[in-house]
PDB file of the backbone (N, CA, C, O) and the ligand in Angstrom, with CONECT records:
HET     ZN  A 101       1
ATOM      1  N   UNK A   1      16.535   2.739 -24.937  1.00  0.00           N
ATOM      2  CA  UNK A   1      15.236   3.263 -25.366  1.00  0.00           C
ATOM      3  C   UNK A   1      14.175   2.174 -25.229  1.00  0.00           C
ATOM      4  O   UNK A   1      14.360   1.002 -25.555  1.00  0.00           O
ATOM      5  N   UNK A   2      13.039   2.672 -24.713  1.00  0.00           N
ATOM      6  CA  UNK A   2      11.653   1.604 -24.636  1.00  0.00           C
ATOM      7  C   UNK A   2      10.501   1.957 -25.791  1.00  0.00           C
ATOM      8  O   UNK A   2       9.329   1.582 -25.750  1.00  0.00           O
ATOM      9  N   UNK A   3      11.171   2.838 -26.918  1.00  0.00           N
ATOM     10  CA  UNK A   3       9.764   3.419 -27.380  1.00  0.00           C
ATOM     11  C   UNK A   3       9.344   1.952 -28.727  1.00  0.00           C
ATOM     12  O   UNK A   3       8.192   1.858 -29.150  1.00  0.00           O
ATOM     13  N   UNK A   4      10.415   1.009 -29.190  1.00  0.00           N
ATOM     14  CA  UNK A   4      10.463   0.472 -30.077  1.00  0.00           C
ATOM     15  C   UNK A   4       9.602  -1.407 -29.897  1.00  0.00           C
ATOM     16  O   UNK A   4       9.421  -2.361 -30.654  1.00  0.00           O
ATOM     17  N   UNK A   5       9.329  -1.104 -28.558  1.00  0.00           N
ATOM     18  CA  UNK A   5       8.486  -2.184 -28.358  1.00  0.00           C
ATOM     19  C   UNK A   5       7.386  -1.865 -26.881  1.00  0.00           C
ATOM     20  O   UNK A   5       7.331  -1.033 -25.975  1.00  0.00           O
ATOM     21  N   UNK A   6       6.687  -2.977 -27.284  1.00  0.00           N
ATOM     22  CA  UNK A   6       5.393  -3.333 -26.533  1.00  0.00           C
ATOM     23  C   UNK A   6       5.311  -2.671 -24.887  1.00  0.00           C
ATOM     24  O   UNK A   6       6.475  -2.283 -24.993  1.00  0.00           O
ATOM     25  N   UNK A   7       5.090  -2.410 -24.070  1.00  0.00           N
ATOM     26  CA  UNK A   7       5.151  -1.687 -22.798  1.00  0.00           C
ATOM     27  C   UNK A   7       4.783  -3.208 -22.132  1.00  0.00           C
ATOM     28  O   UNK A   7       3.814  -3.806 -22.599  1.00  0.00           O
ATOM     29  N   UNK A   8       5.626  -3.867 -20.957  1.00  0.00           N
ATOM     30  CA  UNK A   8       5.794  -4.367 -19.875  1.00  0.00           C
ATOM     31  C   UNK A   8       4.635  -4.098 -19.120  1.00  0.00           C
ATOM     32  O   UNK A   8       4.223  -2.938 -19.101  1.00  0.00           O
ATOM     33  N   UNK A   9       3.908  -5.173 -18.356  1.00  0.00           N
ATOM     34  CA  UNK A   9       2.834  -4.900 -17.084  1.00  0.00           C
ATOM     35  C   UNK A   9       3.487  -3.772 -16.369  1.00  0.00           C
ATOM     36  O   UNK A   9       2.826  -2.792 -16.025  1.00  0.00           O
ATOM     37  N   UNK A  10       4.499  -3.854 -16.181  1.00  0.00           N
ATOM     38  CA  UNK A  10       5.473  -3.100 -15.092  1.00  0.00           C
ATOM     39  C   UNK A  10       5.118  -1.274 -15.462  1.00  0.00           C
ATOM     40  O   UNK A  10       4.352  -0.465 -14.938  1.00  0.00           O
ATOM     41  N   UNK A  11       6.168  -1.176 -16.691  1.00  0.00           N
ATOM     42  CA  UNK A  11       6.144  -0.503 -17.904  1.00  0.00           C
ATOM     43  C   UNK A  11       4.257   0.474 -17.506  1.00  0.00           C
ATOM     44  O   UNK A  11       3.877   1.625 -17.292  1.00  0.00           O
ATOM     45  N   UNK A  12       3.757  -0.651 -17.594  1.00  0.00           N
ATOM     46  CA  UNK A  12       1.903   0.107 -17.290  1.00  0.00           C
ATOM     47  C   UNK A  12       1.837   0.667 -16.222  1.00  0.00           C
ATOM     48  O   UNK A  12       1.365   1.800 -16.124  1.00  0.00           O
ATOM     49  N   UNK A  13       2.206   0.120 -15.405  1.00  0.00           N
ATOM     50  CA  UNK A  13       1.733   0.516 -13.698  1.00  0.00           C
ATOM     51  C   UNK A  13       2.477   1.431 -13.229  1.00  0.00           C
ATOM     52  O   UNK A  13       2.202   1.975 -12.159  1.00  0.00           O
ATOM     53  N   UNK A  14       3.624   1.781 -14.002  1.00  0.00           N
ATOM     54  CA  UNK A  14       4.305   2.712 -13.648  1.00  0.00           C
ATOM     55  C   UNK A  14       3.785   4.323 -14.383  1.00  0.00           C
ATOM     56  O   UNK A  14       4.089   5.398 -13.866  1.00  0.00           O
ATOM     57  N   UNK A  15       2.941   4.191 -15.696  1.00  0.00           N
ATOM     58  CA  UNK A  15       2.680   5.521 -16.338  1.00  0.00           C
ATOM     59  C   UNK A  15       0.990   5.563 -16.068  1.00  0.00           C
ATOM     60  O   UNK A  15       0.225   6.207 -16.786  1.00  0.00           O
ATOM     61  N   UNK A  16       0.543   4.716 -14.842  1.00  0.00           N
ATOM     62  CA  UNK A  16      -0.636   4.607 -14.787  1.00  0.00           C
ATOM     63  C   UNK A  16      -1.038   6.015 -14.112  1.00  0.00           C
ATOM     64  O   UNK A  16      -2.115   6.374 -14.588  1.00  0.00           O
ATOM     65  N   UNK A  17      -0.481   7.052 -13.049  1.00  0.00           N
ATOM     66  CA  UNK A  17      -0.804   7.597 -12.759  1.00  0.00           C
ATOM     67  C   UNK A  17      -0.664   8.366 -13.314  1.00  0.00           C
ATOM     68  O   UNK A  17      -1.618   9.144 -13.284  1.00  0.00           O
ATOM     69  N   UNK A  18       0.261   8.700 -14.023  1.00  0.00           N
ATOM     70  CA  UNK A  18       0.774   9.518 -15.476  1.00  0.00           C
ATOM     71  C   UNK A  18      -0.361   9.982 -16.383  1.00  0.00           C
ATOM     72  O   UNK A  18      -0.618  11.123 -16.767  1.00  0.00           O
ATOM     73  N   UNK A  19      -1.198   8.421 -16.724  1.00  0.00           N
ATOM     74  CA  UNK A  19      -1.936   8.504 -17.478  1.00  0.00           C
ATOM     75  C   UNK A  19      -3.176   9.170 -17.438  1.00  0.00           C
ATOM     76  O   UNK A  19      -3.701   9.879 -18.297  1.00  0.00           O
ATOM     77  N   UNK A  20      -3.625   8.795 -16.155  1.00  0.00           N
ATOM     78  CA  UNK A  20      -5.045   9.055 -15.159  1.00  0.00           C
ATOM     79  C   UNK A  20      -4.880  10.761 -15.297  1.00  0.00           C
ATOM     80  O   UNK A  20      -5.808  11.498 -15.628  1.00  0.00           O
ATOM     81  N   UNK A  21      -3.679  11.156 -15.013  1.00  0.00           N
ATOM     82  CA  UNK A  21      -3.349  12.636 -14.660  1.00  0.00           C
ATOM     83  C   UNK A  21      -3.327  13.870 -16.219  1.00  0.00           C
ATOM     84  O   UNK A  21      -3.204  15.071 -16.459  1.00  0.00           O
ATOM     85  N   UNK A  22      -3.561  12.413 -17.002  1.00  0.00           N
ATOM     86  CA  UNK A  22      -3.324  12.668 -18.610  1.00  0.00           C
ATOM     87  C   UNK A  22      -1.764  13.542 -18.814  1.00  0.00           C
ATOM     88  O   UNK A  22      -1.692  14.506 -19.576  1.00  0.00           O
ATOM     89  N   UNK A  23      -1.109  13.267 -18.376  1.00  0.00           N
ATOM     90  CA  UNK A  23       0.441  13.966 -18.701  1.00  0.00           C
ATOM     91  C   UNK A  23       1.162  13.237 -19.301  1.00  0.00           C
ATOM     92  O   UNK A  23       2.315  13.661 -19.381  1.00  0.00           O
ATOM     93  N   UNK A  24       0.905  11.956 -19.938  1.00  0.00           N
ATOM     94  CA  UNK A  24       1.488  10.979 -20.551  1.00  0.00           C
ATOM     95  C   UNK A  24       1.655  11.960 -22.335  1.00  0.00           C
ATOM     96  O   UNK A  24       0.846  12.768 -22.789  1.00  0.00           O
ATOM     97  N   UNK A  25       3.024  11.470 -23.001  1.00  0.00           N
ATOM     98  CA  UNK A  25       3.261  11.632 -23.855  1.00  0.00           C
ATOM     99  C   UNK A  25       2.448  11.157 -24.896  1.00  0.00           C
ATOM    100  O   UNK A  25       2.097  10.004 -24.645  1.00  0.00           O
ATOM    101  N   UNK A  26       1.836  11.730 -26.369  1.00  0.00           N
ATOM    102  CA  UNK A  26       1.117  10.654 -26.828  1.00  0.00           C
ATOM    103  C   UNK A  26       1.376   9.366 -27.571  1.00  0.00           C
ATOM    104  O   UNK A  26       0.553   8.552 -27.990  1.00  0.00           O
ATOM    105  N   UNK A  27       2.702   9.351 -27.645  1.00  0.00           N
ATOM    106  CA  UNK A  27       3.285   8.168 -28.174  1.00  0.00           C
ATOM    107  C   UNK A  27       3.135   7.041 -26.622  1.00  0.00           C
ATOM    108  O   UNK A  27       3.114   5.812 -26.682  1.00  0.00           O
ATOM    109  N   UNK A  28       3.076   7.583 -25.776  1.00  0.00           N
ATOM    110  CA  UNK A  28       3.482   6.641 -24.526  1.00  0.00           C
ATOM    111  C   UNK A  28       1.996   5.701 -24.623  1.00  0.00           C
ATOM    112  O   UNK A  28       1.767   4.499 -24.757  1.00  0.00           O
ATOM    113  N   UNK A  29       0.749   7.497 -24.414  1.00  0.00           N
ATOM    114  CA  UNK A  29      -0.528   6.893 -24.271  1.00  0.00           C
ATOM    115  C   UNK A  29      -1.255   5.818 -25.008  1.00  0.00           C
ATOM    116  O   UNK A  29      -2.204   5.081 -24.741  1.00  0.00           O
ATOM    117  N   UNK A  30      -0.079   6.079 -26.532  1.00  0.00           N
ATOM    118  CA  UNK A  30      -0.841   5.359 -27.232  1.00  0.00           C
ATOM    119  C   UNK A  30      -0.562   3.571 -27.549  1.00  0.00           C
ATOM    120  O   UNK A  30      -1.256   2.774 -28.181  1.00  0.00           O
ATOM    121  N   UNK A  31       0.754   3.380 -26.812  1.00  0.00           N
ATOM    122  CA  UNK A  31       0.689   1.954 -26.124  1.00  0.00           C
ATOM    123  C   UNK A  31       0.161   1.952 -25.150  1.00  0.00           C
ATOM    124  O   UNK A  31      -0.863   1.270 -25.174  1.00  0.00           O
ATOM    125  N   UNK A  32       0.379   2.423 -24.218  1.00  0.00           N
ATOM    126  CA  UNK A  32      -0.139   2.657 -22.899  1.00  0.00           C
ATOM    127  C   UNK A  32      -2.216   1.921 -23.127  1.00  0.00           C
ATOM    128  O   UNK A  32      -2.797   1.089 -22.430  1.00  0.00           O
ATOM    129  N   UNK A  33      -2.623   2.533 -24.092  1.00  0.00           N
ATOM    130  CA  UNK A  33      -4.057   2.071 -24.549  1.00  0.00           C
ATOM    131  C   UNK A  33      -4.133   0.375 -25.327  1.00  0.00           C
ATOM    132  O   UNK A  33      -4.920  -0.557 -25.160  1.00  0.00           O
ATOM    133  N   UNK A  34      -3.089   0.523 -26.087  1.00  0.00           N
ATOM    134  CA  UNK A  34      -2.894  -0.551 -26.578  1.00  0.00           C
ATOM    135  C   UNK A  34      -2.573  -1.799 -25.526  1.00  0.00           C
ATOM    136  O   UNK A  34      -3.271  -2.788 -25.301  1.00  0.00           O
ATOM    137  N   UNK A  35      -1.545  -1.503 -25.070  1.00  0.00           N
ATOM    138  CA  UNK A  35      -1.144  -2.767 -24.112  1.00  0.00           C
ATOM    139  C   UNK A  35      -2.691  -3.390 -23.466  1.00  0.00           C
ATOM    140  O   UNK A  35      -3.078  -4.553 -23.574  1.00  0.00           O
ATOM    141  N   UNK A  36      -3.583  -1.997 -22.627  1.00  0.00           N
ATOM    142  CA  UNK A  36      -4.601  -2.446 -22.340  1.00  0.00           C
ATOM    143  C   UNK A  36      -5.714  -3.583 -22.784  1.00  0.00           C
ATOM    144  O   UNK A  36      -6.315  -4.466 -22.172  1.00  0.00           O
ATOM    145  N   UNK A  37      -5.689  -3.090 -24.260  1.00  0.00           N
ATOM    146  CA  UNK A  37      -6.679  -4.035 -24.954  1.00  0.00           C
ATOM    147  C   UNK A  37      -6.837  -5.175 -25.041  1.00  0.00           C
ATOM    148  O   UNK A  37      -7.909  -5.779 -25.084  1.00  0.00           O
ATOM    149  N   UNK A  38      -5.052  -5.869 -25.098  1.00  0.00           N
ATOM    150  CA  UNK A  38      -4.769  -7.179 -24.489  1.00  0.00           C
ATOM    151  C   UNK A  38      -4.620  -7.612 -23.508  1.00  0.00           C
ATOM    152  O   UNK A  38      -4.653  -8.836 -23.627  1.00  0.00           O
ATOM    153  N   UNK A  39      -4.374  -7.166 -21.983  1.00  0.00           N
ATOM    154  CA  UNK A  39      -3.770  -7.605 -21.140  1.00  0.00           C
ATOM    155  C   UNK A  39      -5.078  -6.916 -20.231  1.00  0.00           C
ATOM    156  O   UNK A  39      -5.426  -5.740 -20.125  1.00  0.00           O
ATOM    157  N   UNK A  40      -5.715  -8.355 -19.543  1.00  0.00           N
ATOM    158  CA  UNK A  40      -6.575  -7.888 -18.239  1.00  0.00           C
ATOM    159  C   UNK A  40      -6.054  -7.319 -17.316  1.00  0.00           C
ATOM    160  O   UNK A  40      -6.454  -6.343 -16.681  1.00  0.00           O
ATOM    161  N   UNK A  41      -4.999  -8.007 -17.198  1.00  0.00           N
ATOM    162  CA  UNK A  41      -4.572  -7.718 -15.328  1.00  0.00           C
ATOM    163  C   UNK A  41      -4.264  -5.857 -15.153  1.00  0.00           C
ATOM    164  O   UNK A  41      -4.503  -5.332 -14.066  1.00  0.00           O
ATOM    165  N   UNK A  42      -3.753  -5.047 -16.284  1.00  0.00           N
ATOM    166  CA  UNK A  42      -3.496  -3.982 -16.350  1.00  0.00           C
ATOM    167  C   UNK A  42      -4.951  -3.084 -16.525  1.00  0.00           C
ATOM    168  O   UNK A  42      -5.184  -2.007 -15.976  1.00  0.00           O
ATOM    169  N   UNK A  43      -5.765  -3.758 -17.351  1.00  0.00           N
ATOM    170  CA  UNK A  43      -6.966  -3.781 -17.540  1.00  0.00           C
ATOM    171  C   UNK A  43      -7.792  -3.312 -16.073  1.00  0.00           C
ATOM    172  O   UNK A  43      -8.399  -2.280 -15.787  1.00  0.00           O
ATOM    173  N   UNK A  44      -7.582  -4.263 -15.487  1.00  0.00           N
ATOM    174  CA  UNK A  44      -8.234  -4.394 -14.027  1.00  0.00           C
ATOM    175  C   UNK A  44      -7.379  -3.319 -13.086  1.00  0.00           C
ATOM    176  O   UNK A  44      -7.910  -2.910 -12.053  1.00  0.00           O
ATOM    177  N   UNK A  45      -6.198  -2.919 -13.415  1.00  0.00           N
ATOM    178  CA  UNK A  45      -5.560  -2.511 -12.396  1.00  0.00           C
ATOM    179  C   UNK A  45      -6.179  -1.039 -12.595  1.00  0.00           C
ATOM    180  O   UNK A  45      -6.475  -0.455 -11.552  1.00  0.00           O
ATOM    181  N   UNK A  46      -6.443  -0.275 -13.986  1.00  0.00           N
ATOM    182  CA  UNK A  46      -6.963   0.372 -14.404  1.00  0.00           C
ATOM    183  C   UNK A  46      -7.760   0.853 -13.789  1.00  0.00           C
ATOM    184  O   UNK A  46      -7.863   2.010 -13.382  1.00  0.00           O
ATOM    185  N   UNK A  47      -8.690  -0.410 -13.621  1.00  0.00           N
ATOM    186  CA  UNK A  47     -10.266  -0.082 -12.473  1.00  0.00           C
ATOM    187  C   UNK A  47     -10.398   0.052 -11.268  1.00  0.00           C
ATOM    188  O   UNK A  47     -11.308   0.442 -10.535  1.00  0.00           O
ATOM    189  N   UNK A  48      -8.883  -0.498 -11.060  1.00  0.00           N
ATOM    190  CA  UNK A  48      -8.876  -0.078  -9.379  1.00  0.00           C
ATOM    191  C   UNK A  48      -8.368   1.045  -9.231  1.00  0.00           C
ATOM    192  O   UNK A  48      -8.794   1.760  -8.323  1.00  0.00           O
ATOM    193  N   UNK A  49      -7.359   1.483 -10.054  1.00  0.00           N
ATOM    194  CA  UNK A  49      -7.014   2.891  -9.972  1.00  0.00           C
ATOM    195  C   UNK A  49      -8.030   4.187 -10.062  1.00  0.00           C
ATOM    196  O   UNK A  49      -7.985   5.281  -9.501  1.00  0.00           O
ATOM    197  N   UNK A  50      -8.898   3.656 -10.933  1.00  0.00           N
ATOM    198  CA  UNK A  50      -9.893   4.646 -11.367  1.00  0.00           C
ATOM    199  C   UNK A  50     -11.295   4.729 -10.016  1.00  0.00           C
ATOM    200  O   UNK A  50     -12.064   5.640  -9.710  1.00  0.00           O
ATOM    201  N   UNK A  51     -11.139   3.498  -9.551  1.00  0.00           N
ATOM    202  CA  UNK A  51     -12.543   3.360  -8.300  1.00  0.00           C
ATOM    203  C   UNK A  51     -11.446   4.513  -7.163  1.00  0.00           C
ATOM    204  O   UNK A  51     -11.813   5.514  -6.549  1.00  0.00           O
ATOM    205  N   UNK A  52     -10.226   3.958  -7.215  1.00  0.00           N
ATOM    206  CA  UNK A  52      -9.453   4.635  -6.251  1.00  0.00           C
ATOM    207  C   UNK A  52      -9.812   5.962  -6.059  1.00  0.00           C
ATOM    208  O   UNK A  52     -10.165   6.564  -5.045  1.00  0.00           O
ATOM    209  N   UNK A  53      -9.621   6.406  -7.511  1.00  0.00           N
ATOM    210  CA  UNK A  53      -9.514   8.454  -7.461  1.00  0.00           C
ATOM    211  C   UNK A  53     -10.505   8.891  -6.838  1.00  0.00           C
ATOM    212  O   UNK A  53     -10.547   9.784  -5.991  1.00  0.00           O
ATOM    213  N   UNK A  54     -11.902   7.802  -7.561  1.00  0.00           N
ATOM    214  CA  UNK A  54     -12.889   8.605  -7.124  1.00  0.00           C
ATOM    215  C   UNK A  54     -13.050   8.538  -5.665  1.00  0.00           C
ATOM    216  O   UNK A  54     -13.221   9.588  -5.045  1.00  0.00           O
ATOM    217  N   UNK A  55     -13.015   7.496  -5.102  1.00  0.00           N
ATOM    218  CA  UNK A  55     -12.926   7.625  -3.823  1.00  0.00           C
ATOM    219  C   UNK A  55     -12.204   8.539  -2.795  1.00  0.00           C
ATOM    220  O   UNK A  55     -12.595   8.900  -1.685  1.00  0.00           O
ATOM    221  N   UNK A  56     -10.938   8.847  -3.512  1.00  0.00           N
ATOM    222  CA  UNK A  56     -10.111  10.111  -2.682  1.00  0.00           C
ATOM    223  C   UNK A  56     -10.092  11.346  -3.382  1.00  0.00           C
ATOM    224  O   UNK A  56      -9.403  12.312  -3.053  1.00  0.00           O
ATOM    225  N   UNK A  57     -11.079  11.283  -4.630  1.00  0.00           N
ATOM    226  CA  UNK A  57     -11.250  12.863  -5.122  1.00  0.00           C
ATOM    227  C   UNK A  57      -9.975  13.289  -6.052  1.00  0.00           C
ATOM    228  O   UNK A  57     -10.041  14.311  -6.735  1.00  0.00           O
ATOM    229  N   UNK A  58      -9.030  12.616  -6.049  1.00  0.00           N
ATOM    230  CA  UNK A  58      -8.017  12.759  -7.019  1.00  0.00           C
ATOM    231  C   UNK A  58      -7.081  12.206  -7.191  1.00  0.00           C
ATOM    232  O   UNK A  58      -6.734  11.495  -6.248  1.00  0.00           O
ATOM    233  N   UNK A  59      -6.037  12.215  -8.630  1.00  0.00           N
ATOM    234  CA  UNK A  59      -5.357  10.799  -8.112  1.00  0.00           C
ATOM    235  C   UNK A  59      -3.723  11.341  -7.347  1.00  0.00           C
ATOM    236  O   UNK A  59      -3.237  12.450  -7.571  1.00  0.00           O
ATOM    237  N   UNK A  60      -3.245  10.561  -6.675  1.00  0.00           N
ATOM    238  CA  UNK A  60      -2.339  10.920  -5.806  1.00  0.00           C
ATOM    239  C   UNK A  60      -0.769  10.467  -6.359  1.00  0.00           C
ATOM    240  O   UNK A  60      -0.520   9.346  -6.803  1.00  0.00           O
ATOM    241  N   UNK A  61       0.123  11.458  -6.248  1.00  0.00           N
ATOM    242  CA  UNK A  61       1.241  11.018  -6.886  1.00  0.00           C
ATOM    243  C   UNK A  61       1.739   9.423  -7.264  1.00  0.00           C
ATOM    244  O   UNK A  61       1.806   8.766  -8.303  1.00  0.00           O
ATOM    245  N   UNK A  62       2.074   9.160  -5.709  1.00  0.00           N
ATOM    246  CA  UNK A  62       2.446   7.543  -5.708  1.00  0.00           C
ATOM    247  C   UNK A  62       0.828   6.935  -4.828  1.00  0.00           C
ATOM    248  O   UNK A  62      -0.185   7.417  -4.320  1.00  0.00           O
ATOM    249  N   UNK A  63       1.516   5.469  -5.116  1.00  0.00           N
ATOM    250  CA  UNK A  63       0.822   4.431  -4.298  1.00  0.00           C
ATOM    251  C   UNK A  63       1.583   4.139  -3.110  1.00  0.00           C
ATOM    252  O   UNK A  63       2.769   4.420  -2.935  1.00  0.00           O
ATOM    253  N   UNK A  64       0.904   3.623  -2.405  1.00  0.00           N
ATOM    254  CA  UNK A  64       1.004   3.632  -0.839  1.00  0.00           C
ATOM    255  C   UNK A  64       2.197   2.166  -1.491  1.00  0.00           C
ATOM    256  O   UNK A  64       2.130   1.657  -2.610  1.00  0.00           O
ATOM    257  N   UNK A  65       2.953   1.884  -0.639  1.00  0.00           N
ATOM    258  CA  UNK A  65       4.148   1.095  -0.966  1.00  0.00           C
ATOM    259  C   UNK A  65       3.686  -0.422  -1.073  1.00  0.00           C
ATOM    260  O   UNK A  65       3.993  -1.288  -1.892  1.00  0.00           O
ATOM    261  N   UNK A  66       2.745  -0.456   0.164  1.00  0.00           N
ATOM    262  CA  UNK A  66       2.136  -2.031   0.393  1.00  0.00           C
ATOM    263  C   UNK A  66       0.986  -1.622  -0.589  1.00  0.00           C
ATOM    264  O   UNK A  66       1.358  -2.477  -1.393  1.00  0.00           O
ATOM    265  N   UNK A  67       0.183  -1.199  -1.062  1.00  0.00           N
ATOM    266  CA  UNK A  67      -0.463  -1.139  -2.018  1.00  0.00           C
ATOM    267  C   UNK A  67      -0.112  -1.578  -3.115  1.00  0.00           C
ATOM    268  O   UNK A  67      -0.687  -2.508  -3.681  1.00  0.00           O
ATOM    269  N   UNK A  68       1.055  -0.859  -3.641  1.00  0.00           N
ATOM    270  CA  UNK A  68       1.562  -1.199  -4.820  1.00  0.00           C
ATOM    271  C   UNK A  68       2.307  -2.370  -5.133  1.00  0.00           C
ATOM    272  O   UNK A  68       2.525  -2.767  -6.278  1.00  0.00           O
ATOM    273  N   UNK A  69       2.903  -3.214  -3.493  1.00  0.00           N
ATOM    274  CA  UNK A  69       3.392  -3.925  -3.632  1.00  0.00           C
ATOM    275  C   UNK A  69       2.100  -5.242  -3.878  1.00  0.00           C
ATOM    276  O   UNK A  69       2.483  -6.125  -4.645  1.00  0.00           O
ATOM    277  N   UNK A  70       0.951  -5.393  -3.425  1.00  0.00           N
ATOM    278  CA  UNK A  70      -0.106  -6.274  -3.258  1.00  0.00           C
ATOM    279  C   UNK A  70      -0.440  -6.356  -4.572  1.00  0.00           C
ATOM    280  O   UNK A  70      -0.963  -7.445  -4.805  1.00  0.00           O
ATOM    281  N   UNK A  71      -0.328  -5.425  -5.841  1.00  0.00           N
ATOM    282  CA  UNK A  71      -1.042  -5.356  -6.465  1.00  0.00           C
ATOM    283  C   UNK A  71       0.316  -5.842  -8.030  1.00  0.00           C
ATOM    284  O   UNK A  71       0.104  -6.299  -9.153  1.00  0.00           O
ATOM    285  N   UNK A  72       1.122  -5.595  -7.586  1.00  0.00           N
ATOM    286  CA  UNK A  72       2.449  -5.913  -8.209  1.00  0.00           C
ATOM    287  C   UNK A  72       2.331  -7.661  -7.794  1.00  0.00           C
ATOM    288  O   UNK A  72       2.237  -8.505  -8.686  1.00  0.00           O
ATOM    289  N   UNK A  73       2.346  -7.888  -6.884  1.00  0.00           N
ATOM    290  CA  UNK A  73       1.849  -9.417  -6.815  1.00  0.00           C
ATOM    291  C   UNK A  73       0.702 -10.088  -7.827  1.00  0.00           C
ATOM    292  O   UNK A  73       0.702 -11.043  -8.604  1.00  0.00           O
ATOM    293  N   UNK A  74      -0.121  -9.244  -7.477  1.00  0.00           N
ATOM    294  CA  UNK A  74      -1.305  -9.733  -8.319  1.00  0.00           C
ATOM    295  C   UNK A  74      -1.012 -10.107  -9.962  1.00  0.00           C
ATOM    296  O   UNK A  74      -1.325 -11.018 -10.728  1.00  0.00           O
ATOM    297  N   UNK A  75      -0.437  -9.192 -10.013  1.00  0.00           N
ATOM    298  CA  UNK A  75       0.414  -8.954 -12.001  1.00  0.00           C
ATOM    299  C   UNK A  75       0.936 -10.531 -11.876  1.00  0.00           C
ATOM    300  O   UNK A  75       0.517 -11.405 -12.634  1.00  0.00           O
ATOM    301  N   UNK A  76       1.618 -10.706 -11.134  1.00  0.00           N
ATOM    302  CA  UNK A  76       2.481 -12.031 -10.697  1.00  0.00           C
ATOM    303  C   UNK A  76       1.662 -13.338 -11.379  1.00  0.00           C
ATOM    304  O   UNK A  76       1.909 -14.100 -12.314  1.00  0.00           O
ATOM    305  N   UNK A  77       0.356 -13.166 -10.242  1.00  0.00           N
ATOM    306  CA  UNK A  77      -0.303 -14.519 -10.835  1.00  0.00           C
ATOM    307  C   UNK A  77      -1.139 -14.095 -12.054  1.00  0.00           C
ATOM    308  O   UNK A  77      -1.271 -14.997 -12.881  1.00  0.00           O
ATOM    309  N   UNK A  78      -1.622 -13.147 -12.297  1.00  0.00           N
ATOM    310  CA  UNK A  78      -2.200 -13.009 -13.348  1.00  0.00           C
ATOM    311  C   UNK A  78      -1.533 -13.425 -14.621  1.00  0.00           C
ATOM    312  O   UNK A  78      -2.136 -14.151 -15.412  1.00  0.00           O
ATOM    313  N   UNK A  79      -0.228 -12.971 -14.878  1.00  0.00           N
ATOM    314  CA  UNK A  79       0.703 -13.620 -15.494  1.00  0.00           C
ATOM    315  C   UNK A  79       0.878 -15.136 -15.598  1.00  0.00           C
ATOM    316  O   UNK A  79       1.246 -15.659 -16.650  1.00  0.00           O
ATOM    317  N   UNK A  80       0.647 -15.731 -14.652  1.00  0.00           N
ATOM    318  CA  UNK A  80       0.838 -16.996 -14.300  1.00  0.00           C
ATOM    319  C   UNK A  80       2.458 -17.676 -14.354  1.00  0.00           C
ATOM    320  O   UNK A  80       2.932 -18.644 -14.950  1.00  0.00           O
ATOM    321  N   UNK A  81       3.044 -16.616 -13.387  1.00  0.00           N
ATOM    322  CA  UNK A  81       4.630 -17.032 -13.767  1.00  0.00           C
ATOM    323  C   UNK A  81       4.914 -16.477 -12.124  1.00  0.00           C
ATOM    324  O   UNK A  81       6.050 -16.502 -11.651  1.00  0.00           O
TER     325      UNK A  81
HETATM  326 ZN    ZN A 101      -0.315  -5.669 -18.638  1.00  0.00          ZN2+
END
């Protein structure tokens, strides 16, 4: 079970489209919001997701693989690990 602690960068990026699509559980959403408040990089990823939709008019199941992988990097250094 993951419900008993904090949600992972990972953990985010994975219910991000979930979220956008609002189909997220509200126990999920409501770390899901939380994690945000602390953590930029999810923060930011947020904004790219969100510039994304609008740009293609809606949001799309998955991310393009190298997309997600560039941006899964990014978590990397943002982290600084
Ligand atoms: Zn995060």
């Amino acid at each position: 079970m993951r419900l008993d602690r904090e949600l992972a960068c990972q953990e985010v990026v994975e219910l991000m489209t979930a979220y956008l699509d609002d189909v997220l559980d509200p126990l999920d959403r409501e770390r899901f919001e939380e994690h945000l408040v602390f953590c930029d990089g999810c923060s930011n990823y947020l904004e790219q997701m969100r510039a994304t939709i609008v740009l293609a008019g809606h949001v799309s199941l998955e991310l393009p693989p190298a997309l997600e992988e560039r941006l899964l990097e990014a978590f990397r250094g943002w982290r600084g690990s």
